[in-house]
DRENROTOR-559299 format. One record per residue: x, y, z of N, C-alpha, C in turn. Coordinates in pm, whole numbers, padded with zeros to 5 digits, always signed. Each point is the difference from the previous one (the first is absolute). Example, Ala and Ser with C-alpha at 12.3 -4.5 7.8 and 13.67 -1.06 7.14 Angstrom:
// DRENROTOR-559299
+01319-00569+00780-00089+00119+00000+00090+00120+00000;-00035+00105-00072+00082+00119+00006-00077+00109+00073;
This chain:
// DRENROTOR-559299
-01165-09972-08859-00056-00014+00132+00100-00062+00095;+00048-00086-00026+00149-00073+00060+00106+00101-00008;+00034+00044-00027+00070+00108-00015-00027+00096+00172;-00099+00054-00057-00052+00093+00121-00021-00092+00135;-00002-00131+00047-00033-00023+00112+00175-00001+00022;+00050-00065-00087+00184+00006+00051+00019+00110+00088;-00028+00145-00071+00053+00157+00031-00041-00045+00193;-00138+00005-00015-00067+00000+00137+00067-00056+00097;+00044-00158-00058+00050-00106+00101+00132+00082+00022;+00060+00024-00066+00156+00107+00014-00015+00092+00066;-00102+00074+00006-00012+00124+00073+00012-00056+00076;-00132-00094+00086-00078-00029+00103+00163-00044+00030;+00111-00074+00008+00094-00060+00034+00127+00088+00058;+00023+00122-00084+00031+00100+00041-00052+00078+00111;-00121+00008-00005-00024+00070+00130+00030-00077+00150;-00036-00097-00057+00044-00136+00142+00124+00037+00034;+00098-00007-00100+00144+00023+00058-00013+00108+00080;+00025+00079-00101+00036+00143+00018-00128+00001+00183;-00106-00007+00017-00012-00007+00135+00043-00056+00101;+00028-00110-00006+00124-00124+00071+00142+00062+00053;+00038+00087-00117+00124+00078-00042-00019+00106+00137;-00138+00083-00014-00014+00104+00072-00013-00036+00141;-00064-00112+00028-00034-00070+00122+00148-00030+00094;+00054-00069-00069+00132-00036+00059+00124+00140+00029;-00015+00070-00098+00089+00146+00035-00058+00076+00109;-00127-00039+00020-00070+00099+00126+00020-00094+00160;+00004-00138-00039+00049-00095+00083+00140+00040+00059;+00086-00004-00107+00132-00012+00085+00046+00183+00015;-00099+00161-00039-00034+00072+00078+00015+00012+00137;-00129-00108+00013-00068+00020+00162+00121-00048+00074;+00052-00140-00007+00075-00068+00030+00132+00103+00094;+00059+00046-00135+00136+00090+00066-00090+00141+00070;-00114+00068-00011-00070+00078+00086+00004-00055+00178;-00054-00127-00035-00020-00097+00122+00120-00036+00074;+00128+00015-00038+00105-00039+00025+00069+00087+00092;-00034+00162-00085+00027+00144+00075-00042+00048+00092;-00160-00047+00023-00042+00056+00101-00018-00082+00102;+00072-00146-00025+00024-00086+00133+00119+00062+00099;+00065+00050-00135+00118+00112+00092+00027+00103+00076;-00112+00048-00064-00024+00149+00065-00090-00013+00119;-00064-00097+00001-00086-00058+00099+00045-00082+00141;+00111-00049-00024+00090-00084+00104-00017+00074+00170;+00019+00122+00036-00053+00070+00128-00127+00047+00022;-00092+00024-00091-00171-00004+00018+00003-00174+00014;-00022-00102-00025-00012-00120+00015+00076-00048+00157;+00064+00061+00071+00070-00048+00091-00085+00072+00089;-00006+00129-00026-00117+00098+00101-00135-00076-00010;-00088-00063-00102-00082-00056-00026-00040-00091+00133;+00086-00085-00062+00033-00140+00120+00022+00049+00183;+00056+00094-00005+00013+00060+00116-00111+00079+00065;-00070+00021-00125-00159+00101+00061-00064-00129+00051;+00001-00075-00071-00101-00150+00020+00030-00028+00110;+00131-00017+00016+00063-00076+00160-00073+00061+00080;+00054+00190-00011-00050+00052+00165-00178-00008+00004;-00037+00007-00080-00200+00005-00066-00021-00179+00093;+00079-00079-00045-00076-00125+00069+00060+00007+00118;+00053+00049+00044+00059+00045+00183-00083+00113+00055;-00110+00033-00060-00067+00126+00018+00097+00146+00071;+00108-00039-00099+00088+00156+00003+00024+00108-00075;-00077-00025-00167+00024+00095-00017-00013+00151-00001;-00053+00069+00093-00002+00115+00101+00161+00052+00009;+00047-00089+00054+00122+00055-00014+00153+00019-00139;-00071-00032-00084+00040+00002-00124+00013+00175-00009;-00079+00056+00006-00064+00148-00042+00072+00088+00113;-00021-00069+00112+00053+00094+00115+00139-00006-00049;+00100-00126+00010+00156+00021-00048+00011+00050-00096;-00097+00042-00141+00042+00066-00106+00005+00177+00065;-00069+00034+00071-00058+00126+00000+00119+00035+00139;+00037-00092+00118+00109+00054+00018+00207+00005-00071;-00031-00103-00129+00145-00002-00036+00009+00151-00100;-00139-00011-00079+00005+00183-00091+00017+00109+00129;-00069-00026+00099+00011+00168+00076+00090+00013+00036;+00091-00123+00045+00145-00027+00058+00124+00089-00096;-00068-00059-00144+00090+00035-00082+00011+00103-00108;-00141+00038+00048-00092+00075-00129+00142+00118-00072;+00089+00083+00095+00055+00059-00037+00112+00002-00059;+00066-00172-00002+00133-00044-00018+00030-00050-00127;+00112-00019-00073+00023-00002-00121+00117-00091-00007;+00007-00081-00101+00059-00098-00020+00111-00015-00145;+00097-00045-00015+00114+00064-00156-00004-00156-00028;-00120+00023-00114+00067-00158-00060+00043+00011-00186;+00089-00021-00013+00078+00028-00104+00021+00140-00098;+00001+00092+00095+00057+00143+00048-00151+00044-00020;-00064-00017-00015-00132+00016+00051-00064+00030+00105;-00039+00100+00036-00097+00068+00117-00126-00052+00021;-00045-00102+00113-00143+00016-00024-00056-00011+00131;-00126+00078+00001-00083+00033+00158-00048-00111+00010;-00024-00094+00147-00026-00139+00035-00167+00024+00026;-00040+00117+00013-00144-00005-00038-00050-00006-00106;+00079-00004-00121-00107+00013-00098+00049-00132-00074;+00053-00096+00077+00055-00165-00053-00110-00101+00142;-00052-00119-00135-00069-00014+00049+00098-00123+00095;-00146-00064+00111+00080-00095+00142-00073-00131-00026;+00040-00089+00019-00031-00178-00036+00079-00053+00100;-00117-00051+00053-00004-00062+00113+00119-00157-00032;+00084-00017+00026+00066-00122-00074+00046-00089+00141;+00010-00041+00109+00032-00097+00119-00100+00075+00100;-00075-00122+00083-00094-00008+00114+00113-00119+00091;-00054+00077+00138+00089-00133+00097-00137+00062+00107;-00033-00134+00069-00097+00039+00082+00054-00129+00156;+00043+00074+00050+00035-00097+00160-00070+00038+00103;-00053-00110-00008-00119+00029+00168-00050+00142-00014;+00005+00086+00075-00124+00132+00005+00092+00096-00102;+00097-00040-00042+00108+00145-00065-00041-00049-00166;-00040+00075-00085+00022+00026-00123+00059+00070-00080;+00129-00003-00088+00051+00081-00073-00015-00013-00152;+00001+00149-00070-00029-00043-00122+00120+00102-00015;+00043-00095-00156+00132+00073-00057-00028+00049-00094;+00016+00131-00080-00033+00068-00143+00127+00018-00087;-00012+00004-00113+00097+00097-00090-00078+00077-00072;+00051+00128-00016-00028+00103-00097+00093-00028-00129;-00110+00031-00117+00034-00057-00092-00002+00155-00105;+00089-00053-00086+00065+00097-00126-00101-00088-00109;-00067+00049-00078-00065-00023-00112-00074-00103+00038;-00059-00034+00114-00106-00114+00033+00085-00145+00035;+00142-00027-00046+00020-00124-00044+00156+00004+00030;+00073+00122+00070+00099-00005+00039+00033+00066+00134;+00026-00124+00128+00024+00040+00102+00150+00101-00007;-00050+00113+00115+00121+00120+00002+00073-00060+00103;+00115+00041-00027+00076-00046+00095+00001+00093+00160;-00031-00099+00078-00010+00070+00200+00136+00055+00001;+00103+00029-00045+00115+00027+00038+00116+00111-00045;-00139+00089-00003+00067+00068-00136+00057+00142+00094;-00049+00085-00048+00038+00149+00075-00082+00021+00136;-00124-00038-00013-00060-00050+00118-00075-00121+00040;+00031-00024+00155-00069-00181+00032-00146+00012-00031;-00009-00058-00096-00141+00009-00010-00055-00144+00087;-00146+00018+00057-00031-00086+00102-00042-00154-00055;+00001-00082+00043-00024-00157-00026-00135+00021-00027;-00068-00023+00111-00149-00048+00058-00022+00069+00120;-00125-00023+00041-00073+00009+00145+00000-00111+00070;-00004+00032+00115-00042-00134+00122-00095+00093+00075;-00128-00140+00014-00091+00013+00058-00012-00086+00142;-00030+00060+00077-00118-00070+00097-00143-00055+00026;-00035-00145-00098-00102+00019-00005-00125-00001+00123;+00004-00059+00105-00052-00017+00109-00068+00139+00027;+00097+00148+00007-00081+00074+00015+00002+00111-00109;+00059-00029-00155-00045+00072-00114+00164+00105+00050;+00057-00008+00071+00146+00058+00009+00097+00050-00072;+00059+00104-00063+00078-00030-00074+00156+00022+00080;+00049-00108-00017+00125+00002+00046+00119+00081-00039;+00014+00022-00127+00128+00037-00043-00007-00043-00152;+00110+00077-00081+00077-00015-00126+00097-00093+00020;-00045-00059-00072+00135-00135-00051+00116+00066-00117;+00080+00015+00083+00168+00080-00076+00062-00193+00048;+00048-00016-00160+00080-00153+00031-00043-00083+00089;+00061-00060+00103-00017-00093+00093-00024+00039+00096;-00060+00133-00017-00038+00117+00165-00152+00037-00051;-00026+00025+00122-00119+00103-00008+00001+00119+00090;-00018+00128-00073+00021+00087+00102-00146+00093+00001;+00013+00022+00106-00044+00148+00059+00020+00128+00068;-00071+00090-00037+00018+00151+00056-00113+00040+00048;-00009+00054+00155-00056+00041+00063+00034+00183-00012;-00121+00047+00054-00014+00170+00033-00072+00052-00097;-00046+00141+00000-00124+00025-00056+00006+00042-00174;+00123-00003-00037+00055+00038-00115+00023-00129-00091;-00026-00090+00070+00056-00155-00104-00106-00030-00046;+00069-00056-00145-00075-00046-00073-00079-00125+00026;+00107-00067+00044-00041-00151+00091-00152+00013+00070;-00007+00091+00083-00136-00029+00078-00081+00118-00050;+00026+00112-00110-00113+00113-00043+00056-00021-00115;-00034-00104-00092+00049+00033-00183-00043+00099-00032;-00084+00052+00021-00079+00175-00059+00066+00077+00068;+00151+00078+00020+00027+00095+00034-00006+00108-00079;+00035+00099+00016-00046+00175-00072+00052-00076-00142;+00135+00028+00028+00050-00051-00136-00043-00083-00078;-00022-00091+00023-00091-00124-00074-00103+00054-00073;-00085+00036+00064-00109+00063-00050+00000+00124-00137;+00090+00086+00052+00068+00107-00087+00034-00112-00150;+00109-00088+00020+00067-00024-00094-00159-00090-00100;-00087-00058+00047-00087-00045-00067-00099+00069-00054;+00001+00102+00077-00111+00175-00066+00097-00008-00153;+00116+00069+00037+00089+00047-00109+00037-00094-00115;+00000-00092+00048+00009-00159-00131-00087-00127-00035;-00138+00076+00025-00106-00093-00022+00000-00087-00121;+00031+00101-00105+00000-00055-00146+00126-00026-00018;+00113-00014+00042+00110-00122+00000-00001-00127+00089;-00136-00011+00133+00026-00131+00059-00041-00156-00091;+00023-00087+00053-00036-00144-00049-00161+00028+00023;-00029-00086-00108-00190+00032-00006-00058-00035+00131;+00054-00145+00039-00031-00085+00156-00024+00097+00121;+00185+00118+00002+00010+00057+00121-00090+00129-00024;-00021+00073-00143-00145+00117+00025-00084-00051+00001;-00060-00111-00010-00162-00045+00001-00023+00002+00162;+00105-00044+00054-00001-00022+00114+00018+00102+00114;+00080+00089-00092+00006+00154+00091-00139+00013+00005;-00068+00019-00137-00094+00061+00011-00159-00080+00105;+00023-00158-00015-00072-00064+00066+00023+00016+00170;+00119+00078+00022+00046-00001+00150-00047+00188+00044;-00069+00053-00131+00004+00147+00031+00090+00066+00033;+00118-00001-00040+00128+00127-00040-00015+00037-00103;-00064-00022-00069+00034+00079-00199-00216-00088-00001;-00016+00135-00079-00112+00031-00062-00008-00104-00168;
């Protein structure tokens, strides 16, 4: 009878480990999981903080508007990052610097390569900073290129008609290559079905 309660107590002792064992390997798991996706996370967390900012400034309205004119701006342009070809519509935009002075608001974006790597503005083409707004009367001022902001006037610019023929065309024809953000939004703006 002594005999047999030993086995038990041994088992029963073994299993303790051996779960302890399992507990802690799933621990330091999560751990280096947790570690990775603080990384990959570093420009969603900055956009985060930045949604919050313009949300308690009751701005973010214009979050959506600067996304929807930097894709139409760019929808067609293409960027070489490490001999790599890639269309700037179908990379997604994170909102990463807000500057807000008296009635002018600008927000700065990067388009990002795999969620977590800003492309470089300087490549084969200027790709645009940010928008500046007017908020007083909902205005949009201009593209922020560097330490400028520009605009184009006449009936063909993108600047004051982002939906030109072309635009439109190129988002018919590459619906299922845009960023999920910029077709949800085609489609929420009624250009694409």
């Amino acid at each position: 009878m002594e005999v047999k309660q030993l086995n038990i107590l041994d088992s029963m002792k073994c299993t303790s480990i051996i779960t302890i064992l399992l507990l802690m390997l799933i621990a330091c798991q999560n751990t280096k999981r947790s570690n990775v996706a603080q990384k990959m996370n570093y420009y969603d967390s900055i956009e985060n903080k930045n949604l919050k900012l313009l949300d308690s400034l009751n701005l973010k309205q214009y979050n959506d508007s600067a996304k929807w004119m930097l894709y139409t701006f760019h929808c067609d342009d293409t960027t070489k990052q490490n001999n790599e070809y890639l269309p700037l519509s179908a990379l997604p935009v994170k909102l990463v610097y807000i500057s807000k002075t008296n009635d002018t608001l600008d927000l700065l974006y990067n388009f990002m390569k795999n969620d977590s790597t800003p492309i470089s503005k300087y490549s084969e083409e200027n790709i645009t900073d940010g928008v500046q707004f007017r908020i007083s009367d909902k205005k949009l001022l201009g593209l922020i290129h560097g330490e400028g902001v520009v605009w184009q006037k006449g009936p063909f610019s993108r600047y004051e008609n982002p939906l030109q023929p072309e635009v439109i065309t190129y988002i018919k024809n590459n619906r299922d290559k845009l960023n999920l953000w910029f077709r949800e939004e085609a489609k929420r703006r009624r250009v694409i079905l």
